[in-house]
C-alpha positions as CSV (number, residue, x, y, z in Angstrom):
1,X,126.8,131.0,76.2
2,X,127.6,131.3,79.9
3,X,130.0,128.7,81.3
4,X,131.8,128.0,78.2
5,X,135.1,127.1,79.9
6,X,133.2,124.1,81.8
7,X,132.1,122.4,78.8
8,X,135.6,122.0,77.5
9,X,136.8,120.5,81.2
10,X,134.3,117.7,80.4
11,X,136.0,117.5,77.3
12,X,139.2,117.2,79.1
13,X,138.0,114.9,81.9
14,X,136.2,112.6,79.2
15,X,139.5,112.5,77.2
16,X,142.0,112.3,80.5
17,X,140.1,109.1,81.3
18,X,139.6,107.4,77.9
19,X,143.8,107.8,77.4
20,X,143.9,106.9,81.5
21,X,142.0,103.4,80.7
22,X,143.5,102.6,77.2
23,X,146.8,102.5,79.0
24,X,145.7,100.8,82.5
25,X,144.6,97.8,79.8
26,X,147.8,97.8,77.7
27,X,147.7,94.3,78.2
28,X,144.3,93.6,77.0
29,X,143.6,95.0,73.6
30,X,139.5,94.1,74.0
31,X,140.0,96.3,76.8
32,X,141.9,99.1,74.9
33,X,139.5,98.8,72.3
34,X,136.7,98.6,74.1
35,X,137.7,102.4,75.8
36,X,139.0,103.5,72.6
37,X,135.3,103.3,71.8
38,X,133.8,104.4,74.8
39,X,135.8,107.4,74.8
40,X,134.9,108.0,70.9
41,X,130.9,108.4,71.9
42,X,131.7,110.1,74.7
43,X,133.6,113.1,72.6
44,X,131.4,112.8,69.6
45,X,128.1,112.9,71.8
46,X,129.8,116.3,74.3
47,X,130.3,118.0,70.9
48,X,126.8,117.7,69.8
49,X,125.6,118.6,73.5
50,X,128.1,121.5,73.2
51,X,126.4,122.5,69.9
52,X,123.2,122.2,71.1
53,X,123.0,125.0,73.7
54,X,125.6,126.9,71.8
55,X,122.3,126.8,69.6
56,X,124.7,126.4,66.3
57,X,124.0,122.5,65.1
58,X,124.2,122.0,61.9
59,X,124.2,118.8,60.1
60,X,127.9,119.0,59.0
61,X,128.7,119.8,62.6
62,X,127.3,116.4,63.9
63,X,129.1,114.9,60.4
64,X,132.1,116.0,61.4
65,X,132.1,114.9,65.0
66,X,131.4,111.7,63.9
67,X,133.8,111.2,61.5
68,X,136.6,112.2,64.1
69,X,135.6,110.0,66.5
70,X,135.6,107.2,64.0
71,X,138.7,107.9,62.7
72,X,139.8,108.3,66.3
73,X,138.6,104.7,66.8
74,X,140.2,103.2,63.5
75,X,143.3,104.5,63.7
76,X,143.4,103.1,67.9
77,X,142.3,99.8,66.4
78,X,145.3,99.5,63.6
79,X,147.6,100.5,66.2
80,X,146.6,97.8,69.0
81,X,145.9,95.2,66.4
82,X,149.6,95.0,64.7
């Protein structure tokens, strides 16, 4: 796969900004939550892009980049709701 290094700088920029806006709204936890979960699609939906014209999807590959990204977005819930 040619380019692989600029896949994982979208990674990064994706993440850099999802962390950026979760503590620009550390006031507002609709707002945190709201790019907690934003930021969760974003990674689990590059990872299946990634695997995609890596040509290796597999079901358990998409399984387990949503699970992350969900476990991502509960664990960024419990700690902005208490």
């Amino acid at each position: 796969m040619k380019h692989k290094n600029s896949y994982f700088v979208g990674l990064l920029i994706i993440l850099f900004f999802g962390v950026f806006a979760i503590i620009r709204g550390q006031n507002n936890p609709t707002l945190q939550l709201a790019a907690g979960g934003v930021t969760s699609v974003c990674y689990v939906l590059w990872g299946i892009i990634y695997h995609l014209f890596a040509k290796d999807i597999h079901f358990k590959v998409v399984v387990e980049y949503l699970l992350i990204g969900v476990l991502a977005f509960v664990f960024l819930a419990t700690i902005v709701y208490v």
